[in-house]
N, C-alpha and C positions, 0 to 999 in steps of 0.2 A: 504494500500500500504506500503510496507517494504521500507525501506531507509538503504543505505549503506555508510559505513562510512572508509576513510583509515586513516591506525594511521602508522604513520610515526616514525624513531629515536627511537625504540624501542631497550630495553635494549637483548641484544643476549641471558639472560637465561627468559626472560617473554615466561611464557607457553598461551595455547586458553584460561584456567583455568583463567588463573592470568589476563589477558585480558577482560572476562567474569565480573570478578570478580569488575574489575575498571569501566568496563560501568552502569553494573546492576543498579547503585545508577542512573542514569537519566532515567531507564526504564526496560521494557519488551528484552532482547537481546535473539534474533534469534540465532544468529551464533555469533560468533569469531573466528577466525582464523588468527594464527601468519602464515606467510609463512616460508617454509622450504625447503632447498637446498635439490634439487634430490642426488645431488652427495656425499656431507659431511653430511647433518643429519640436517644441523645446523641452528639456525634461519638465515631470510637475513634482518632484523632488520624491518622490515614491516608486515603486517595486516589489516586485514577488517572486523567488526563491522556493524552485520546489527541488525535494530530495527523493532519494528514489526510497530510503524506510526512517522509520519515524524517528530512530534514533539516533539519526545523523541532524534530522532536523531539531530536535531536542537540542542536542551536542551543541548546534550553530548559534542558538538562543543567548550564548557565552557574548556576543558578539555585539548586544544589547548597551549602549549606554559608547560603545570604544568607538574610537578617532577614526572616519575613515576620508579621506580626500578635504580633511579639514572642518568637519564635521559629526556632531556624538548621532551616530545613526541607534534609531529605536528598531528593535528585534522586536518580533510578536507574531503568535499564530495567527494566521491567515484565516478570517472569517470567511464561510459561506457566501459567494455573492447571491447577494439577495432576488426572489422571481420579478420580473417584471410584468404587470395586467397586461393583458392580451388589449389588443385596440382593433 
């Protein structure tokens, strides 16, 4: 079972790469994914980190509160996104 993870207060030039790059050392990483404004390009200072078992993502949680690109990035389980009404 994969786990996902949001990383929060993330520095506006951190790319997926760089993101990738910082989880890797607690595991196996699926994905990363900084999020990016449809309209300017531009980071919206957020992302999601999925691992391929829970324990890795556990592990990563370490990572909560530390410096990364200039920046104390917030670790946190990854909420359900929420259903959207049918229109």
């Amino acid at each position: 079972m994969a786990k996902k993870l949001f990383v929060g207060n993330l520095s506006y030039t951190m790319t997926d790469a760089d993101l990738m790059q910082i989880f890797s050392a607690y595991g196996k990483v699926i994905s990363a994914n900084v999020v990016i404004d449809k309209f300017n390009q531009r980071s919206k200072g957020f992302g999601f980190v999925e691992f391929e078992t829970e324990d890795e993502a556990k592990a990563a949680l370490a990572l909560d509160g530390t410096d990364q690109g200039g920046r104390n990035i917030a670790v946190k389980e990854a909420l359900p996104r929420p259903e959207r009404p049918q229109a």
